[in-house]
LUMLO-864323 format. One record per residue: x, y, z negated of N, C-alpha, C, O, CB in turn. Coordinates in pm, whole numbers, plus 50000, padded with zeros to 5 digits. Each point is the difference from the previous one (the first is absolute). Glycine has a CB too. Layout:
// residues N
XYZXYZXYZXYZXYZ/...
// end
This chain:
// residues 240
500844988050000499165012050000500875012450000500955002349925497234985449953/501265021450236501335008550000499385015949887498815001549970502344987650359/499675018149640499755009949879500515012850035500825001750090499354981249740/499175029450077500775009549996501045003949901499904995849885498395007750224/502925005749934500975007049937499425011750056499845000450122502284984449845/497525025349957499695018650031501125004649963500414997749886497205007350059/503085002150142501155008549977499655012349998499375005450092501974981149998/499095020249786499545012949947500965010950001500345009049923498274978549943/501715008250256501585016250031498885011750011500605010449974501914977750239/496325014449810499845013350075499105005349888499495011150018500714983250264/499514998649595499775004349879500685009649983499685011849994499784970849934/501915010750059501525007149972500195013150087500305011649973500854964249985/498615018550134500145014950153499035012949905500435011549984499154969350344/499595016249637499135012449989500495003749822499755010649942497744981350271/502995000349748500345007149856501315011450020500385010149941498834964949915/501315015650280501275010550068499795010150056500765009550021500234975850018/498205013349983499305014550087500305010749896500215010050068497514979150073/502395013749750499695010049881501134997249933500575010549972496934990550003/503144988649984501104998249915499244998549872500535003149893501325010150238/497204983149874499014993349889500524986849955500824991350031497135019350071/500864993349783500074982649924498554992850033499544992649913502085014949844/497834994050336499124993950049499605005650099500115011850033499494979949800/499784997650228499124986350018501684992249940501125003550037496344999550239/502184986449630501364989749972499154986850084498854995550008502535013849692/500094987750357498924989450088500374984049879499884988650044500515024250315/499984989949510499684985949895498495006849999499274992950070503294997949736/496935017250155499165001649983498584995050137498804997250002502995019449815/499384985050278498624994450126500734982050031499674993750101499665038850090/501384963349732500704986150030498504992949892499254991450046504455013549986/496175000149846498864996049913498764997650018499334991649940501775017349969/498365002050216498964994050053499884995350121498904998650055500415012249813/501914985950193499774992750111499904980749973499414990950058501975033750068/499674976349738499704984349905498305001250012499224993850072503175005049699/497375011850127498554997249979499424996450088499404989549976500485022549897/499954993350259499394998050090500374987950051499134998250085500535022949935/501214967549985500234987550003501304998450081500474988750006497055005849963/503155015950097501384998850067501084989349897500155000449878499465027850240/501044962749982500284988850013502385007949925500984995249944495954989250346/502725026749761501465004749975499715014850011498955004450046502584975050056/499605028849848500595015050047501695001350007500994997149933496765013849941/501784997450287501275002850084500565013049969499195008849973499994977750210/501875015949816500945014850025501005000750104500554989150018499325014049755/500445004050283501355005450026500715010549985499935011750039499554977550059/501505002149814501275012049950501035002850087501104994750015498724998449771/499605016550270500975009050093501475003349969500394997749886497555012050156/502894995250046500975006749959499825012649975500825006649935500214979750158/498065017749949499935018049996499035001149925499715011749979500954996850236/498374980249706499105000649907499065013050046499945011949968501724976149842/497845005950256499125012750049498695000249960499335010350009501894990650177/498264986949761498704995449948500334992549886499635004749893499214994650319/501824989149788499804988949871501924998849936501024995250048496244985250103/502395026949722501275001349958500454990449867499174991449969500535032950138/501014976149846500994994949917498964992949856499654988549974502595032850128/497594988849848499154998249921498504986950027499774988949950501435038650013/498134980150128498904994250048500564980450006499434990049954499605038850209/502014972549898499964984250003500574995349860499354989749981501055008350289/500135003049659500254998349850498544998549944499534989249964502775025750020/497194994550013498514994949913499304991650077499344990749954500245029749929/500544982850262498564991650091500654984049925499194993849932500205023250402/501834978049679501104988249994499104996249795499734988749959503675023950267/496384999349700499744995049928498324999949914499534994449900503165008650144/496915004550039497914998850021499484994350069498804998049985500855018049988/501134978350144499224990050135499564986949952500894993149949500665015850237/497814988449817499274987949935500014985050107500004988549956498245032349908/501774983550292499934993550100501025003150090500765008749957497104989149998/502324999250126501414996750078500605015449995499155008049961500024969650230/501625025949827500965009050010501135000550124501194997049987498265000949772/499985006050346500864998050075500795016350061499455011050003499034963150038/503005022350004500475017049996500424998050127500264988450030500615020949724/499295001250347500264999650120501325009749973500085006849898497374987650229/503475005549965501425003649979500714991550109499884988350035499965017049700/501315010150324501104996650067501074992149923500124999249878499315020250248/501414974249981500994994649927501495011149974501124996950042497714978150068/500925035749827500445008349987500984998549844499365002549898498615007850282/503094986849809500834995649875498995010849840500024995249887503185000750314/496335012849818499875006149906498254993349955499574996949889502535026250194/497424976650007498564991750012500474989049957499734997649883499015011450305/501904983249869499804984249926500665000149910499734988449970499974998650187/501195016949744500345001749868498785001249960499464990049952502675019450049/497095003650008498605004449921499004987849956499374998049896500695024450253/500084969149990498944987750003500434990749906499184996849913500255004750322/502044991749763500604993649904499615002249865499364991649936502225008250210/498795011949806499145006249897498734999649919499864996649883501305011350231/497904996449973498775002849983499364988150034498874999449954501355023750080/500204965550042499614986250069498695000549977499354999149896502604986550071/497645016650182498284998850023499914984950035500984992750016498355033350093/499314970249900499674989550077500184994350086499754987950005499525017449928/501435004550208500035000350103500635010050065499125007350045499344981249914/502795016350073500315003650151499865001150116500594991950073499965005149838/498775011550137500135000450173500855010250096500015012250019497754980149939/502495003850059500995006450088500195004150109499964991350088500515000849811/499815021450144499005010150103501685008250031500935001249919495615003949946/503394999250275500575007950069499595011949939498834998949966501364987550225/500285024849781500435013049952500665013850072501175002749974498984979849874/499315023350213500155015450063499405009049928498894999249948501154994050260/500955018449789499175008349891499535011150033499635009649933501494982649922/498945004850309499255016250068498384991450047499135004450075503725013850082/497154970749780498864991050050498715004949892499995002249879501764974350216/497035024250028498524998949883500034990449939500445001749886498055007050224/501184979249921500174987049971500774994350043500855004050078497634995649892/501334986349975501104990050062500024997150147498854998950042501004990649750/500985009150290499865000750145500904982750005500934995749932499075038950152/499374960550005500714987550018499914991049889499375001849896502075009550242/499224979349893500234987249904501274999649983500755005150083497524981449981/502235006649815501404996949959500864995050109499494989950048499685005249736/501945008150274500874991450105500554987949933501235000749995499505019750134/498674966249805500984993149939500924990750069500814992349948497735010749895/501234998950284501004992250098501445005649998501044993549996497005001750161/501805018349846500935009349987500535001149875501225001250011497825008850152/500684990049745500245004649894500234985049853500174998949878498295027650260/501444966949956500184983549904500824997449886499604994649897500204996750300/501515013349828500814996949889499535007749926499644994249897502174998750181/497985019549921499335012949880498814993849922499694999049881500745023250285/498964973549969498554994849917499894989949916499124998649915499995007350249/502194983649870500524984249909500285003649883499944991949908501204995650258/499245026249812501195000249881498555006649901499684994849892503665012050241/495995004149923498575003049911498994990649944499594999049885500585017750247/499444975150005499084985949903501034994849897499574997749887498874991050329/502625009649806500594989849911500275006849817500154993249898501204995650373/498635025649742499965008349916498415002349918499775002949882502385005950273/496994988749950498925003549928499534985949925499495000149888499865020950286/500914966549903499754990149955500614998649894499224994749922500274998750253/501435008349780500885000149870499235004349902499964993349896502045011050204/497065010149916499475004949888498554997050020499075005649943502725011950012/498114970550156498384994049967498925006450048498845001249961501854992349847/500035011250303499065011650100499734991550136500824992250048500485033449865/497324977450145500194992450136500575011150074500585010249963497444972050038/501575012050140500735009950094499094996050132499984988450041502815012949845/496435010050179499705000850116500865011350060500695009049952497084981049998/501785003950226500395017750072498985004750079499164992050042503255004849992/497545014149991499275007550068500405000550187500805008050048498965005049683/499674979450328500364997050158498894997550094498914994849979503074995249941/498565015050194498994996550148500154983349981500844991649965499845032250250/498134977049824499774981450061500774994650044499524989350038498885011850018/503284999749981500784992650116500694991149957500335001649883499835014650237/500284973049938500254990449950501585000249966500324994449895497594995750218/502975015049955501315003349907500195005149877501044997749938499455004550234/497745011649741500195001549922499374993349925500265002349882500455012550187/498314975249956500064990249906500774991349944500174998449879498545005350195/501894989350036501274989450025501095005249841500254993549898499725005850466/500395012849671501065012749925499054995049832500394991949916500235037550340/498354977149745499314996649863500304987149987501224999649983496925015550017/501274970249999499984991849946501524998449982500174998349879497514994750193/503365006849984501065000150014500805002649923500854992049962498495009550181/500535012349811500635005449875499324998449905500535006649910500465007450181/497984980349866499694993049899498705006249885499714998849881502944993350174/496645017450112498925004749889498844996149977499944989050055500925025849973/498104987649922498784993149943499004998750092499304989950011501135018149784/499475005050291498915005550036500165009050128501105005150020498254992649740/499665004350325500385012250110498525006950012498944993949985503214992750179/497985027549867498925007249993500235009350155500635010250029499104989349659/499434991450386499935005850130499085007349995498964999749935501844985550174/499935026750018499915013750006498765000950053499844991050083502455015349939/496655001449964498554998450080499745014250074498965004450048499884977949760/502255022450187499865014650077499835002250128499465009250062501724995949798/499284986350168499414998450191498774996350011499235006250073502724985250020/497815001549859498464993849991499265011549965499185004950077501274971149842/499765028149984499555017049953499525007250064498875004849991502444996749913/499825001250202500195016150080499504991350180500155006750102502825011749703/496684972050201499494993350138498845007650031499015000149927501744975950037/499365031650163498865007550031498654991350084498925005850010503035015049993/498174970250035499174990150063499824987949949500794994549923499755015550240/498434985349878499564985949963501104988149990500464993349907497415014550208/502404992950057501094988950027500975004249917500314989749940499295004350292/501335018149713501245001450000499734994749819500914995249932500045026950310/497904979649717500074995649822500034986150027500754992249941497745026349911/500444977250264500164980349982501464993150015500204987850000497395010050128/503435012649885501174994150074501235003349895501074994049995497935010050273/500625005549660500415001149878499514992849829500614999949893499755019450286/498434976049857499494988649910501044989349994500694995649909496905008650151/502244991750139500644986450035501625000949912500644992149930497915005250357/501615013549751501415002249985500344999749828501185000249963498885015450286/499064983949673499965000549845499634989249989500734995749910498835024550023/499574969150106499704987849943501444991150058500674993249922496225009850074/503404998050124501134992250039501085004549931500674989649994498535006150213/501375012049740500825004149877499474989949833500504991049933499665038750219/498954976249846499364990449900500384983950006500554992549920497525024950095/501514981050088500054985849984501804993450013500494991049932496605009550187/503435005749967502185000349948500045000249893500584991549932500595021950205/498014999549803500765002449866499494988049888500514999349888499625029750162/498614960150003499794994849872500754985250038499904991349914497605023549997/503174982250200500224995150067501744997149902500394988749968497465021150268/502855001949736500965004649948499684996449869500965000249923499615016450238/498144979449781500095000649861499485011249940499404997049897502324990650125/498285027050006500035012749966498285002749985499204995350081503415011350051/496915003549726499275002449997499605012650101500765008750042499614977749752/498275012050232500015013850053499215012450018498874998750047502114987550020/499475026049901498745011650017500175004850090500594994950095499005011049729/499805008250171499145007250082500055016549938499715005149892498674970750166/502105029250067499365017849928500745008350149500524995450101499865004649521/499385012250335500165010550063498935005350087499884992250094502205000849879/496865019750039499265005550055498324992150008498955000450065503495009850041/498214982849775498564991150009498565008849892500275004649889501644966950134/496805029450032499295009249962498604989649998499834988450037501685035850063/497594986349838498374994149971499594992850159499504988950020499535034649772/501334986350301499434997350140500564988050102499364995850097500275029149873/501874969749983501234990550089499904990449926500254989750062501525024450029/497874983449760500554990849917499444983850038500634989449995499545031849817/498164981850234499954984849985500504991050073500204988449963498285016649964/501935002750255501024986650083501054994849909500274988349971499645022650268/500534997949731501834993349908499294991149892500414988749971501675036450020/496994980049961499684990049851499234987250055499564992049917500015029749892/500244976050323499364989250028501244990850028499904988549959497805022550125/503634993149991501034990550015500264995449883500405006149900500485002850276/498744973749845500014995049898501754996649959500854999750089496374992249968/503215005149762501214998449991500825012349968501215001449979498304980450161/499335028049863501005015349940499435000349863498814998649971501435019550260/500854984049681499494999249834499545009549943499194999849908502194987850055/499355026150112500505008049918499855017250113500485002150112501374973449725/497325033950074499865007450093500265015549913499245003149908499054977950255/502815027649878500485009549965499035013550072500205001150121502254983549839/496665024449987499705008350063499675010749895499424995849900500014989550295/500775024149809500385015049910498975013550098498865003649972504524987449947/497415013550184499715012749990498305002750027499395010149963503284994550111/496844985849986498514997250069498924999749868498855003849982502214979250245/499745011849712499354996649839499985012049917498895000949947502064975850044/499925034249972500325011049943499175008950051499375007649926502714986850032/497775006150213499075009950052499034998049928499675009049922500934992850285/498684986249797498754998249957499755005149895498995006449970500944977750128/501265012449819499565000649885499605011349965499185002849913501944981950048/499595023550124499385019849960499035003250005499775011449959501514997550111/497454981749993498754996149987499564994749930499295006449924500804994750205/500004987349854499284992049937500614994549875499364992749924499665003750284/502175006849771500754995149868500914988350033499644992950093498395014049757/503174989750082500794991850025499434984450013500054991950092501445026049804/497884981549955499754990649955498524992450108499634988349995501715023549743/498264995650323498914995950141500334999050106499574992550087499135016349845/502224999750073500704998250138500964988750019500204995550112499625027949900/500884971149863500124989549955499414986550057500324990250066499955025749774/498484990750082498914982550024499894999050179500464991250072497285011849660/501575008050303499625002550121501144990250087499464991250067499395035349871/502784974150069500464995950094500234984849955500044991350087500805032250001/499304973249766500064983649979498444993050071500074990650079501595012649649/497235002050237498714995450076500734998350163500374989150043497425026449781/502284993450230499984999150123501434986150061499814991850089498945039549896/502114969649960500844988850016499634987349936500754990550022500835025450001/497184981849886499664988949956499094993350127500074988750048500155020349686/498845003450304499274992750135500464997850128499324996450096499195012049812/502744994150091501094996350123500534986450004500274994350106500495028149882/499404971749876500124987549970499534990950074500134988149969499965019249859/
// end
């Protein structure tokens, strides 16, 4: 049965807006539990532009349900993780003139770096996914170096302006899926995924795990976290 993780960076974004102490997004991590989310996501930036230092220290010690932290493999970041040892690692490509994350992790490229981080996080009892396009070298690269999990990229699928071009980007996510379980590797799901895209992806069966934040936060400026919440676990339950 696949689940949500709500990632609550843009909580954070708007407490930044002001240099405030709120919106605290522990405070919106609490009712997204309530509301039945399966985990809560962050990413700790380098330029901390939304989810800072602090925030993952307490989220690490109020999260009640999975805890998962998104982060470059950036020497000063994975010390932090060692540290603070969340639940889970994922591991994401990093530009800092970027809105969001653009792309998926290169772990083909980047292998030995990435060998030496799982093997570090595993030490302190952390899993380890990465954040990647569907392709099969960067799966290959994941199972390889020895991580848990892969969380293919759904941003193409996302941003597909036509019918055909999303069915071909589905294809292109379930046939990833199925390598990656193929490999052993658990596997999620996230990026640009919203109330309106979600149920194709949540119908490919074999995805566990579904990361989606900013779609959820909008809402919530409506309707409240904790509904906007429910609202998107309903809708991925009837995708099932």
């Amino acid at each position: 049965m696949a689940v949500l993780n709500v990632n609550i960076d843009h909580v954070a974004t708007v407490r930044q807006a002001r240099l405030a102490d709120e919106p605290d997004p522990v405070w919106a991590a609490v009712q997204c539990e309530l509301a039945g989310a399966n985990g809560i996501t962050v990413h700790l930036r380098q330029d901390r532009r939304h989810i800072n230092d602090r925030d993952v220290r307490v989220l690490k010690e109020t999260v009640a349900c999975k805890f998962n932290l998104e982060m470059s493999m950036a020497e000063p970041i994975v010390k932090i993780a060692e540290a603070v040892r969340p639940d889970q690692v994922t591991l994401v490509p990093e530009n800092r003139a970027e809105l969001t994350t653009e792309g998926g992790l290169d772990c083909a490229k980047y292998k030995r770096r990435l060998a030496e981080v799982v093997k570090r996080m595993h030490k302190k009892g952390i899993l380890v996914s990465t954040f990647i396009v569907p392709q099969a070298e960067q799966i290959v690269a994941s199972a390889e170096t020895g991580c848990d999990a892969v969380e293919l990229h759904t941003g193409m699928y996302a941003n597909a302006r036509t019918d055909t071009a999303a069915r071909k980007r589905l294809a292109e996510l379930a046939a990833g899926k199925d390598l990656a379980t193929e490999r052993k590797l658990v596997v999620h799901a996230g990026h640009g995924l919203t109330y309106r895209n979600i149920a194709p992806v949540a119908g490919i069966d074999g995805l566990c795990e579904f990361n989606i934040g900013h779609s959820i936060v909008a809402r919530a400026v409506l309707v409240g976290i904790r509904e906007a919440t429910r609202q998107m676990i309903e809708l991925i339950e009837k995708s099932l």
